[in-house]
N, C-alpha and C positions, 0 to 999 in steps of 0.2 A: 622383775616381771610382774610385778604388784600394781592391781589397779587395770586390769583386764588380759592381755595377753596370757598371763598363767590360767590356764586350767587343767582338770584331771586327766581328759582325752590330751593333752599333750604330755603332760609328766607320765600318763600309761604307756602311750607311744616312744617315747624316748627308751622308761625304764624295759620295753620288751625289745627295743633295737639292742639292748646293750649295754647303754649306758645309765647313768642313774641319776632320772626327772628328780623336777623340784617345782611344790608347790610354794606360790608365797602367801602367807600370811599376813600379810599386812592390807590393812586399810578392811578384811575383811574381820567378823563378830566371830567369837569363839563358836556360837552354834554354825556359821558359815566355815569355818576352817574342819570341823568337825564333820559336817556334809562333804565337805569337797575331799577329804580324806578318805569318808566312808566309799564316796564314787569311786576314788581311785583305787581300792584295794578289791571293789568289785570287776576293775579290769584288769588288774594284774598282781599278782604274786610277789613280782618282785623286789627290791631294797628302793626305794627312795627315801627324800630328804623335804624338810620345812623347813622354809625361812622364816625369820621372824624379826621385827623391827626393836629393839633396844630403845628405849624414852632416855633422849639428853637432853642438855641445854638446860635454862630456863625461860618464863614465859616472856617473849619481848616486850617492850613499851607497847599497851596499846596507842599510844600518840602515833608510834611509828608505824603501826601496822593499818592505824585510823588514815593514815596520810596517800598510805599506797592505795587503801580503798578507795578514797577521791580519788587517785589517779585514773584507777579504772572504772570509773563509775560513767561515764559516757562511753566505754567500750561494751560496759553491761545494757548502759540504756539502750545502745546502738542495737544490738541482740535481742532486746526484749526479755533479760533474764535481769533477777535481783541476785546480788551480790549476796556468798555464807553467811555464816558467824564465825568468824575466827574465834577458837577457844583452842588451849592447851592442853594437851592428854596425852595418855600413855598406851594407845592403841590395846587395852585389856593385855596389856603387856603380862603382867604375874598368872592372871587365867587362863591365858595361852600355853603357860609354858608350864603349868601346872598340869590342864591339859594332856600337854602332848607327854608328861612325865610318867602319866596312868597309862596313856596307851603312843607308847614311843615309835616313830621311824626310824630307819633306818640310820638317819644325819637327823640333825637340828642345827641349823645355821641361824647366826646372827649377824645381823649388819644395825650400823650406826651406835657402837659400844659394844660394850664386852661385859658378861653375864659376870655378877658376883660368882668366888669358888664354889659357894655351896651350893648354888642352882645350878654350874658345872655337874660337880659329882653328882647331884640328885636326878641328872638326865643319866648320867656314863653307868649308874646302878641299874635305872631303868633298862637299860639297853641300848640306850640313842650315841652314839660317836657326837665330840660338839667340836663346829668348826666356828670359826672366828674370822669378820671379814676386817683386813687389816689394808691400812694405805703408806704407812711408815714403819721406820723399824720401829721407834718408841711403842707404837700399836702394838706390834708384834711381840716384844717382852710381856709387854699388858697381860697378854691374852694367854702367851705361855705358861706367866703366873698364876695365871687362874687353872690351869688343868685344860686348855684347848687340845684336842686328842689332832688336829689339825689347823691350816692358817688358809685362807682365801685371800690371795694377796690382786688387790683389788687395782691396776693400772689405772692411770689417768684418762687412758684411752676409752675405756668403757659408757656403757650407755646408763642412763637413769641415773641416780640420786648415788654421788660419793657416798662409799661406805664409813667413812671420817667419824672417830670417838665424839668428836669437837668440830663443827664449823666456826673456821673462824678465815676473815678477810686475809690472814698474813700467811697461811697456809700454803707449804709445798706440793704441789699435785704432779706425783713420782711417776713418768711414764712405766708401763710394766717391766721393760727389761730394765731399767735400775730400779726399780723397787723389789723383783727379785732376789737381783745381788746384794743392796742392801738386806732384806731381810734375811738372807741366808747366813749374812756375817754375824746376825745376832741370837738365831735361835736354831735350834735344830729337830725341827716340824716338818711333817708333811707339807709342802705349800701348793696350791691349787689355783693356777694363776687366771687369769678373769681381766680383759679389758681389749679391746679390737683384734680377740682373734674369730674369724670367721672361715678358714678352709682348715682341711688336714696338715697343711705345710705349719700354720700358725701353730696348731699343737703341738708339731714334731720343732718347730724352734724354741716353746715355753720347756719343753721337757728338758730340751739341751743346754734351758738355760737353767737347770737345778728344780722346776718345779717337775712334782709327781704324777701330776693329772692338770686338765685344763677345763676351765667349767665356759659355756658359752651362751649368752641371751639371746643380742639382735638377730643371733644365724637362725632362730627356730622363730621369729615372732610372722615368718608368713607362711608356716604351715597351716595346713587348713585346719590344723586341731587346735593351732590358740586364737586367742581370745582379739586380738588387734585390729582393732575400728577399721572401714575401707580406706579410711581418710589416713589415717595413722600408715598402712600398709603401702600405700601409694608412696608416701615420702620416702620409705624405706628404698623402696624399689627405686629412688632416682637419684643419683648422684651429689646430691646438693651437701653444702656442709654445715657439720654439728658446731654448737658452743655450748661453755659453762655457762648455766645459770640459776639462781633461786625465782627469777621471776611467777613461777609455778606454783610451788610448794614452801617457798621461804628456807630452804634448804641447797646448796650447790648440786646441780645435774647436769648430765649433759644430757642433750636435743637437738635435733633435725632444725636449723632455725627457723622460723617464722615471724609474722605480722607482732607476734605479744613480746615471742620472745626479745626480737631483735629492739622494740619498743622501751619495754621494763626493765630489761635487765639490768641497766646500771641505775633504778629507783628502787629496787627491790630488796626490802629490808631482811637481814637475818633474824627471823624468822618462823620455824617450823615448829609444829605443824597450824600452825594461827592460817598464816596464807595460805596453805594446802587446802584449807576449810573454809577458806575467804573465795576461792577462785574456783570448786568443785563444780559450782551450778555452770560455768564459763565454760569449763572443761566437758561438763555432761550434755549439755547445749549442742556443743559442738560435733561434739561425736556423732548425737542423732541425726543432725542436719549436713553433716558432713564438712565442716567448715574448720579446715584444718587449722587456722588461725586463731583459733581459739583452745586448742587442743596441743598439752606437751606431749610433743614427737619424739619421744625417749629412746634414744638407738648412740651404738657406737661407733667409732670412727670410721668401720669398716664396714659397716651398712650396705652398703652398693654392691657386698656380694652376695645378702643374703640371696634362698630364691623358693620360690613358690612352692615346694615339691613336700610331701610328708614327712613325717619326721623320720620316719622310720629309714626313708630314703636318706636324709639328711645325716643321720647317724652313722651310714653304711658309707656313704660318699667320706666322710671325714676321716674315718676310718682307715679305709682305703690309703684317701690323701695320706695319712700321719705315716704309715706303715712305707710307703713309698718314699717318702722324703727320709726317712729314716733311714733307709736301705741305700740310695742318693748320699747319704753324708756318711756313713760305713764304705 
């Protein structure tokens, strides 16, 4: 949800429905995560969670990443916008999490790697539960070794950027019900499953299939409380289908396809965050002018049912759904 859709007025709205919001932290500045935290506890009381992005990989060739920029450089001219700088960083990754250490939520969530032990326990002291967003079992050993107090077991199905330790081209991408059962044959975690579920039925099947709880993106990103460009929300709302791709971000996501995506994606070097910083002006562009072609349409496979209604509604509805399906299979 990182990169607009998350904001406080939605993770407030969730966390008072019931369930418990998550802000993400990424792509935003430690004094921005720190605002956007301060908002949220001015509407609400309750337990929420931060996500935060984990620095892997190393820096790609810039030959390779010089190369994808000529590719899109008359898609830039074409727009009237100049192309990033692609540079290498670690999203203030250590001040983040430093951070959230002094004044802890409720969760601390990682995606893209898994926190050394000792930055484990230095949140679990704090106060913060740390989850771990996992895509295989080896992941999931990873992260049990380090003291994950839970596992986010992250399907293929899902929207936005794999949570993957390692992008790499030879990569198994686990639908969620086997990557469930795999992981449950190796660790014995809470697991929190995450990838095209979008009604209460979808929860009440992750449950039965050994996960604890279920976390859900695309379903809240057209409430009126987050953050999702008109452009962006439009594709939601219409049936069209998603693919993997880094053409975005230099990083494997899935997306609502489009003009760029369907274009780049097999030119699009691994990666991140070089391209992420190569393509932001393409992607900011786009948003104001509404020109969804130029903007990654980050949703999962089940997209077509989010729906326009508050979260608060959306929570209640699922709710409902999970408890009923539940009751159906009893």
């Amino acid at each position: 949800m990182a990169g607009g859709p998350s904001t406080p007025a939605l993770a407030a709205a969730v966390c008072e429905a019931g369930a418990l919001g998550f802000l993400a932290a990424g792509y935003r500045s430690v004094a921005e995560v720190g605002e956007e935290i301060a908002s949220l506890r001015e509407r609400t009381s309750r337990p929420f969670g931060v996500n935060v992005f984990v620095p892997s990989g190393e820096p790609a060739d810039p030959a390779v990443v010089e190369a994808y920029a000529q590719r899109l450089a008359p898609l830039a001219e074409q727009m009237g916008v100049d192309l990033g700088e692609p540079r290498f960083e670690d999203d203030e990754f250590e001040t983040k999490c430093s951070a959230l250490a002094e004044d802890p939520p409720a969760v601390v969530s990682f995606t893209f790697g898994c926190p050394e032990h000792g930055l484990v326990d230095e949140l679990r002291e704090a106060g913060a539960e740390v989850w771990v967003t996992v895509t295989d079992a080896e992941e999931a050993v990873i992260a049990a070794r380090a003291g994950a107090d839970a596992l986010v077991a992250q399907g293929a199905e899902a929207g936005g950027h794999r949570g993957s330790f390692a992008d790499r081209p030879d990569r198994v991408e686990y639908g969620l019900l086997a990557l469930l059962q795999l992981v449950r044959g190796e660790v014995d975690l809470p697991l929190i499953a995450s990838g095209g579920i979008a009604t209460g039925a979808g929860i009440a099947g992750a449950l039965a299939a050994g996960a604890t709880a279920a976390q859900l993106g695309t379903a809240f990103m057209l409430c009126p409380e987050a953050g999702t460009s008109p452009a962006h929300r439009a594709a939601i709302a219409s049936t069209r289908p998603t693919g993997l791709t880094r053409a975005f971000s230099g990083r494997l996501a899935r997306g609502i396809v489009n003009r760029l995506q369907e274009e780049h994606s097999d030119a699009a070097p691994l990666a991140y965050p070089q391209v992420h910083h190569l393509i932001s002006p393409l992607r900011a562009h786009g948003r104001e002018v509404g020109d969804e072609d130029a903007i990654n349409l980050w949703a999962g496979e089940a997209h077509a049912l989010a729906e326009a209604r508050p979260a608060a509604e959306v929570v209640a509805k699922l709710d409902r759904e999970a408890r009923e399906a539940a009751a159906r299979r009893l």
